[in-house]
Each structure stands twice: as C-alpha cells, then as structure tokens.
C-alpha positions in Angstrom: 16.1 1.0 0.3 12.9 -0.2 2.2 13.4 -3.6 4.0 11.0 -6.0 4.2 10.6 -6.4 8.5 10.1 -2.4 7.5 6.9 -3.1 5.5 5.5 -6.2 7.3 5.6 -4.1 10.7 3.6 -1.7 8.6 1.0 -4.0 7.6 1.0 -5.0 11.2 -0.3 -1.7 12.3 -2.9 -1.3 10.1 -4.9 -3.8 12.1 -4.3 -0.9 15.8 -4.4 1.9 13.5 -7.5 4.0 14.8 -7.1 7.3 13.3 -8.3 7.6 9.8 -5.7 10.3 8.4 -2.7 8.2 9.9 -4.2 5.1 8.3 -4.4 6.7 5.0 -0.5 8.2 5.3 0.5 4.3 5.9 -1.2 3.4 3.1 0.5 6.1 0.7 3.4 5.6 2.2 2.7 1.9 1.1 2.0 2.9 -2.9 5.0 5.4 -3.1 7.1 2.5 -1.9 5.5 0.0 -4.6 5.5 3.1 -7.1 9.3 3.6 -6.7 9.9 -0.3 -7.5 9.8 -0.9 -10.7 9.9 -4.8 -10.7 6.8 -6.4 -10.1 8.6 -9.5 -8.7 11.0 -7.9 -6.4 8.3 -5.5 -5.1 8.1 -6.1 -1.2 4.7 -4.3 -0.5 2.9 -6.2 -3.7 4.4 -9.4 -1.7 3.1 -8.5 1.8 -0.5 -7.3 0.6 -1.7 -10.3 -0.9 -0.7 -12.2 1.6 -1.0 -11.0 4.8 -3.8 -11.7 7.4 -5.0 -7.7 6.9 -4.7 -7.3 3.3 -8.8 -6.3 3.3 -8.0 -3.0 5.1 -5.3 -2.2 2.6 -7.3 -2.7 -0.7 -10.1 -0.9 1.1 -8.0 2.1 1.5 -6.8 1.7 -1.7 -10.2 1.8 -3.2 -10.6 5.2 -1.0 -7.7 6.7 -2.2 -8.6 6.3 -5.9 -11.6 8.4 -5.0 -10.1 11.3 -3.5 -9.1 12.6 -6.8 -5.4 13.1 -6.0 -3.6 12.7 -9.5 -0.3 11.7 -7.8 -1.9 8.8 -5.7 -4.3 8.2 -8.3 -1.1 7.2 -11.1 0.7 5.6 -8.2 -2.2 3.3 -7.2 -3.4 2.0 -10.3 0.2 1.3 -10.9 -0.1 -0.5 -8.1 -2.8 -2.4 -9.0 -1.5 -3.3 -12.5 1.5 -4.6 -10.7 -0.7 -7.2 -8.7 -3.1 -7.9 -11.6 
C-alpha cells in the first residue's frame, strides 16, 4: 500500500530531477500507482497532482508519455486522466 508522505516526496523530486529517463520512471511510477487504485476519491497521486506547487511538470510528462506509443502507459494514463476529469 503506497502512503501518501511516499508520493508527496515524489512530487517533491520532480522539481531536482535533471535526468529525463529518471523523470519519466517517476512519473510511470506515478500512473501505475493511480492505475492500481481504483477509487477516484481515495486515489493519493490524483490528490497530490492537482494540487501541488509542480503539478505543470507532471501533466507535461503526462502529455509526453501518451505520445510514446506505449499501450500499457497509454491505458494507464488516460485512466488517469478520466480519474481527474
């Protein structure tokens, strides 16, 4: 079970991250964590991106994953994003 001190250190890094590939991985590892919850409400990375002070790197990232034409990350983040919308 993913804590949330867990993901908001996460979303802490993202601002010091500097290397593309390991910003990415943070990012997936982000999705498969709001994948694997399956209520919206309860969902602890849905609750930290639209709120936090960095959320613009996140849905950036997002936006770059969708075009990488993964078909795992692709059904994860537009999960994702039908979670938050």
């Amino acid at each position: 079970m993913t804590n949330e001190a867990f993901v908001q250190r996460l979303f802490d890094l993202l601002a010091v991250i500097n290397d593309e590939d390991t910003f990415n991985a943070v990012v997936k590892i982000f999705i498969t964590i709001s994948y694997e919850q399956k209520v919206p409400q309860k969902n602890l990375v849905i609750k930290i991106a639209t709120s936090h002070t960095d959320q613009r790197f996140f849905s950036e990232t997002l936006v770059h994953l969708l075009n990488k034409n993964d078909p795992d990350m692709i059904i994860k983040a537009l999960a994702f994003i039908k979670d938050v919308y």
